[in-house]
Chimera marker file (.cmm) of the C-alpha trace (Angstrom):
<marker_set name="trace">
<marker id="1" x="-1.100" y="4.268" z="-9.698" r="1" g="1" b="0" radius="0.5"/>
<marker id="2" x="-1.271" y="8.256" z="-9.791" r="1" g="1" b="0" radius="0.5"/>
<marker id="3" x="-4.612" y="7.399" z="-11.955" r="1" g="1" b="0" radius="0.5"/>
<marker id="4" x="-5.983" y="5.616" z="-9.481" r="1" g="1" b="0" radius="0.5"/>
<marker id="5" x="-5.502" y="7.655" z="-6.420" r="1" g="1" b="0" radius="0.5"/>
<marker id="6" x="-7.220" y="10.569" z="-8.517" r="1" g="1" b="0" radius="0.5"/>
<marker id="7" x="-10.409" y="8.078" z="-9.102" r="1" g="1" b="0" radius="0.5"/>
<marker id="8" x="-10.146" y="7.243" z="-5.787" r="1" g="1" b="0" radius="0.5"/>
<marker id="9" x="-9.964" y="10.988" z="-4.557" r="1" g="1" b="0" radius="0.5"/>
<marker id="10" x="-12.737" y="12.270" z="-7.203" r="1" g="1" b="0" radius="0.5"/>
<marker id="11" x="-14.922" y="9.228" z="-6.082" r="1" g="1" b="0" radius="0.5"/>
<marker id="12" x="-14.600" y="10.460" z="-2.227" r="1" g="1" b="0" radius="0.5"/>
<marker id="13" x="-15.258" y="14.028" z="-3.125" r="1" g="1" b="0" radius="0.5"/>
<marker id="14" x="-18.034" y="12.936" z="-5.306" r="1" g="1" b="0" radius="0.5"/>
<marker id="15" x="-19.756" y="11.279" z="-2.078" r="1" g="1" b="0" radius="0.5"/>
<marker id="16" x="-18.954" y="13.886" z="0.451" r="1" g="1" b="0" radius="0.5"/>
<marker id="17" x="-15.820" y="11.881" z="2.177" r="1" g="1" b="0" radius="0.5"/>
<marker id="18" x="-13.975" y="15.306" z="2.720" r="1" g="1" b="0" radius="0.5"/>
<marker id="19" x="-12.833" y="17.548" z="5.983" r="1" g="1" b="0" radius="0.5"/>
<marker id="20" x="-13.400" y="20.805" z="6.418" r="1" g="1" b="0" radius="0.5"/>
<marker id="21" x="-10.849" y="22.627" z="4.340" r="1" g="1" b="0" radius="0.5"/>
<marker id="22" x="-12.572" y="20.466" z="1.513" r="1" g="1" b="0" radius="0.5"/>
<marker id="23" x="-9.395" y="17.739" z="1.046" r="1" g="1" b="0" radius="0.5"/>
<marker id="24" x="-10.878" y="14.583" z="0.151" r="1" g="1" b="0" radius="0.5"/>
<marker id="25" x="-10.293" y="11.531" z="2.645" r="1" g="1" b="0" radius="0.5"/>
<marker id="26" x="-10.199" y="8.110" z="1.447" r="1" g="1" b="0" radius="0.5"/>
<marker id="27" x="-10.288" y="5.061" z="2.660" r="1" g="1" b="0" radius="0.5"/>
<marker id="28" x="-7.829" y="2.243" z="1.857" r="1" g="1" b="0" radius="0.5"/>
<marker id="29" x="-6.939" y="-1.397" z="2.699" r="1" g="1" b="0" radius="0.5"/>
<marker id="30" x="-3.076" y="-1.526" z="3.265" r="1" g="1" b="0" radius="0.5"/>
<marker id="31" x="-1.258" y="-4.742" z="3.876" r="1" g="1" b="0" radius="0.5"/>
<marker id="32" x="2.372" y="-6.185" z="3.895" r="1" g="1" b="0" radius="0.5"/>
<marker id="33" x="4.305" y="-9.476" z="3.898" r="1" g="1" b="0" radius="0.5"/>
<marker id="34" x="7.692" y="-10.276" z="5.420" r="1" g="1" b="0" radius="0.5"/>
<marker id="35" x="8.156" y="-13.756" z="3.935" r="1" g="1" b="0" radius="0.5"/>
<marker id="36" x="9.739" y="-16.591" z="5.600" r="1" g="1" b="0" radius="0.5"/>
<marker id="37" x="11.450" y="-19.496" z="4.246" r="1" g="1" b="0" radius="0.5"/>
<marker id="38" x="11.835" y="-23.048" z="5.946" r="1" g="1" b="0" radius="0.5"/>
<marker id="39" x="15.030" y="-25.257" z="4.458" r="1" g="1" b="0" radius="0.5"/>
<marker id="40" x="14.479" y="-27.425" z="7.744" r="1" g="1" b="0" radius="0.5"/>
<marker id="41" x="14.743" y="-24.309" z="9.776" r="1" g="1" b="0" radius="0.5"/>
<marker id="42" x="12.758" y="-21.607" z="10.190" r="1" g="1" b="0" radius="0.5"/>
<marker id="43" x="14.999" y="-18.369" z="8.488" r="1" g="1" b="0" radius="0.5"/>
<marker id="44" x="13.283" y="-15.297" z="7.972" r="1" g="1" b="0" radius="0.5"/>
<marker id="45" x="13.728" y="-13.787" z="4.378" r="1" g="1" b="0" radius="0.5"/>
<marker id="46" x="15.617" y="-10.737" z="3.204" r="1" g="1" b="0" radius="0.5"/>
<marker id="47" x="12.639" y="-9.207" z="1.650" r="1" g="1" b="0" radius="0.5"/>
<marker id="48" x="9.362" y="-7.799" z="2.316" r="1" g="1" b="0" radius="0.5"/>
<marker id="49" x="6.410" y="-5.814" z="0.497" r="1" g="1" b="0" radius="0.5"/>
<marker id="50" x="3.822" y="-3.803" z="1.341" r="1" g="1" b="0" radius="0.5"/>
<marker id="51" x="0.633" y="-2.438" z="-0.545" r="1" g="1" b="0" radius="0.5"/>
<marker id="52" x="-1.861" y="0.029" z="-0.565" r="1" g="1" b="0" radius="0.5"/>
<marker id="53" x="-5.380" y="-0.104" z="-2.662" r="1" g="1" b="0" radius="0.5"/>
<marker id="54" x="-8.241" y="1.947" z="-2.534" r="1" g="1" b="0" radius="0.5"/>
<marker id="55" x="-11.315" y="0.699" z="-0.790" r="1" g="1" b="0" radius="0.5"/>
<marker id="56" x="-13.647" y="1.964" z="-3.892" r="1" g="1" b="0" radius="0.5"/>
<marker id="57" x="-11.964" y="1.000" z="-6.713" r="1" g="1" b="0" radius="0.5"/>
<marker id="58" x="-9.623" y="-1.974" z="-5.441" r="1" g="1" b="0" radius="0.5"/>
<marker id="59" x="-7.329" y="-0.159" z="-7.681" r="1" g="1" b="0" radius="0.5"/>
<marker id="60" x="-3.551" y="-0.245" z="-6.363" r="1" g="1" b="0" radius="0.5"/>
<marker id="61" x="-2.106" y="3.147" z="-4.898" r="1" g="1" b="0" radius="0.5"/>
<marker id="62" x="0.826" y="2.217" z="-4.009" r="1" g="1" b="0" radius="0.5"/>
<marker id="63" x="3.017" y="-0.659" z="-3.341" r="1" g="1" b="0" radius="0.5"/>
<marker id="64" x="7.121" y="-0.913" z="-2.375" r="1" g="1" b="0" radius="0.5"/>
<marker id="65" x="10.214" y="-3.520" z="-1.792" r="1" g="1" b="0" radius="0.5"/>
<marker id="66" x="11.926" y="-3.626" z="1.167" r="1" g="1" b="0" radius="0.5"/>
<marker id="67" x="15.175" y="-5.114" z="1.973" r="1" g="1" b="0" radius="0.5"/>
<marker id="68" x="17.499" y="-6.048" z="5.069" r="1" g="1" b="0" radius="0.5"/>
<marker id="69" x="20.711" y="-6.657" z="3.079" r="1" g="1" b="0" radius="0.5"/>
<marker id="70" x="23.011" y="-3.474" z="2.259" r="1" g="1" b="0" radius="0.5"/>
<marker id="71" x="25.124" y="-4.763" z="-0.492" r="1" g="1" b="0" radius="0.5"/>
<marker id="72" x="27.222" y="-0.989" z="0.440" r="1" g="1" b="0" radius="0.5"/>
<marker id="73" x="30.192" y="-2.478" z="3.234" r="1" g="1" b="0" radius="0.5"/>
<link id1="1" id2="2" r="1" g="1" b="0" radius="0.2"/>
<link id1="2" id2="3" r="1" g="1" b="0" radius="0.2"/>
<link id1="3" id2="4" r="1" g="1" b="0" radius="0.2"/>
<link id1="4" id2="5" r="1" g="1" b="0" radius="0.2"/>
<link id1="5" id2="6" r="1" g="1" b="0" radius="0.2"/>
<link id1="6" id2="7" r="1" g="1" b="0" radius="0.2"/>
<link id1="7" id2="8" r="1" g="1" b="0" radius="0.2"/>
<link id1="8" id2="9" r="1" g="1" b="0" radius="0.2"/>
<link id1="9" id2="10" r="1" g="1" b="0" radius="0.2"/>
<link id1="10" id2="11" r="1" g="1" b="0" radius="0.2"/>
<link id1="11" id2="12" r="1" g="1" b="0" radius="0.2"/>
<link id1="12" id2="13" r="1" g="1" b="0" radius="0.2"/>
<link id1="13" id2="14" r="1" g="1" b="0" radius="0.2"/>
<link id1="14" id2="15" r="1" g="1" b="0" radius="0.2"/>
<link id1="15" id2="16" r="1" g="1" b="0" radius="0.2"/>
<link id1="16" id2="17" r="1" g="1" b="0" radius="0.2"/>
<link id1="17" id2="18" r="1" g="1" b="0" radius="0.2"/>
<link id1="18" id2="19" r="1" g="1" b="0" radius="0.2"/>
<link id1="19" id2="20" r="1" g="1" b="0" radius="0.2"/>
<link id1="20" id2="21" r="1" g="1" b="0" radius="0.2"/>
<link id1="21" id2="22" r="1" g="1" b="0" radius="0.2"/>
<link id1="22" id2="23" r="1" g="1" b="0" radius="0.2"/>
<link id1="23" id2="24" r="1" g="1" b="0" radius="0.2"/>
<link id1="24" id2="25" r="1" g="1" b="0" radius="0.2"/>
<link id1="25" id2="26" r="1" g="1" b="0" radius="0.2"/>
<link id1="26" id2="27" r="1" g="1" b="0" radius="0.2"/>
<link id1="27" id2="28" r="1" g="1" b="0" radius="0.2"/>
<link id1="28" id2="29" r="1" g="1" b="0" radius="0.2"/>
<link id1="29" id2="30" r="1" g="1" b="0" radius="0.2"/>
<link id1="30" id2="31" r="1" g="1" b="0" radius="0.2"/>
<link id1="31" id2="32" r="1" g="1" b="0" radius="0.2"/>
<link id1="32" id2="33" r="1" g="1" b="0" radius="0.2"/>
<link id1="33" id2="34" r="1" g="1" b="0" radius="0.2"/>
<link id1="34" id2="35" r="1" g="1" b="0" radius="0.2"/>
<link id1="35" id2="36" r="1" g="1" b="0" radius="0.2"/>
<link id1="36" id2="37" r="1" g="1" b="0" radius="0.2"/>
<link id1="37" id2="38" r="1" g="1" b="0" radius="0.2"/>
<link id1="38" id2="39" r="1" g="1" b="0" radius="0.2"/>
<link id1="39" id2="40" r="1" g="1" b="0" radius="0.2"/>
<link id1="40" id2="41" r="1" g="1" b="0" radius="0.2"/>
<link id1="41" id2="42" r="1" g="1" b="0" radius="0.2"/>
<link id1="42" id2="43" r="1" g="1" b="0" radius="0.2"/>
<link id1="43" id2="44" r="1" g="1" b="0" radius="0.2"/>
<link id1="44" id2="45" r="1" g="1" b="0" radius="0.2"/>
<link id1="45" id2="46" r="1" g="1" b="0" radius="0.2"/>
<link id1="46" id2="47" r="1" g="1" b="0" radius="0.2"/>
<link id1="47" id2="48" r="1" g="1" b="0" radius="0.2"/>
<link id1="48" id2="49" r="1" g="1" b="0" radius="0.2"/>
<link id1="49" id2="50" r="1" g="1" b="0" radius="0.2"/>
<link id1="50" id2="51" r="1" g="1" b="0" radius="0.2"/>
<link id1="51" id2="52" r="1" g="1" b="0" radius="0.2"/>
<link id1="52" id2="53" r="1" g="1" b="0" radius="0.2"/>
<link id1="53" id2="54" r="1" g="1" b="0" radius="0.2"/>
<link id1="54" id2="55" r="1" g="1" b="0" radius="0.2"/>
<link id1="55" id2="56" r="1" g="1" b="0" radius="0.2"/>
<link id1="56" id2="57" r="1" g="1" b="0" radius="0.2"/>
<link id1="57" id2="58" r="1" g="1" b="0" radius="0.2"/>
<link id1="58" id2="59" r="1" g="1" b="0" radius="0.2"/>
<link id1="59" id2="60" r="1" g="1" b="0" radius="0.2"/>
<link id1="60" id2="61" r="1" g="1" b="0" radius="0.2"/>
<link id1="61" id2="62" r="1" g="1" b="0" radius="0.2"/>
<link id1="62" id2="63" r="1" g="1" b="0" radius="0.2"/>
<link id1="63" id2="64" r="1" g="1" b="0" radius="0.2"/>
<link id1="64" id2="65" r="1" g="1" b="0" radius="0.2"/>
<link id1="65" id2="66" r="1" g="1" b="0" radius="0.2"/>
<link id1="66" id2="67" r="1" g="1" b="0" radius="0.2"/>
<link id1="67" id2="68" r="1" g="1" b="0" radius="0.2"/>
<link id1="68" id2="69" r="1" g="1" b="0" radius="0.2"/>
<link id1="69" id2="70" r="1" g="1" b="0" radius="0.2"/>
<link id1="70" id2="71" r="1" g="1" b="0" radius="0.2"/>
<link id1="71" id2="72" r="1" g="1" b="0" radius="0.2"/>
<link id1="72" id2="73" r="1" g="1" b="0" radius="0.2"/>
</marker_set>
């Protein structure tokens, strides 16, 4: 993933996506899922994920499980 967001960021510098202190800006498609589950009724799930990829290279950047439950009581 780190290899990616340095194609990505060399690929945005390389076509002039950058702001005025010269950072490069790029763009990305991020998206997430909080499944549910149906066992005749409608439950939501315990888990989720979430991703980010790079618009250019439709490489992954960066992508993370989340979850309600706390086994810690």
């Amino acid at each position: 993933m780190e290899e990616a967001g340095k194609e990505e960021l060399e690929l945005a510098k390389q076509t002039g996506d950058v702001d005025k202190d010269g950072v490069g800006l790029i763009t990305v498609i991020a998206d997430g899922v909080w499944s549910k589950r149906s066992y005749k009724v409608s439950y939501d799930a315990l888990s989720g994920v979430g991703c980010i990829v790079g618009a250019k290279t439709g490489k992954i950047l960066y992508v993370a499980c989340r979850n309600k439950y706390c086994p810690i009581l």
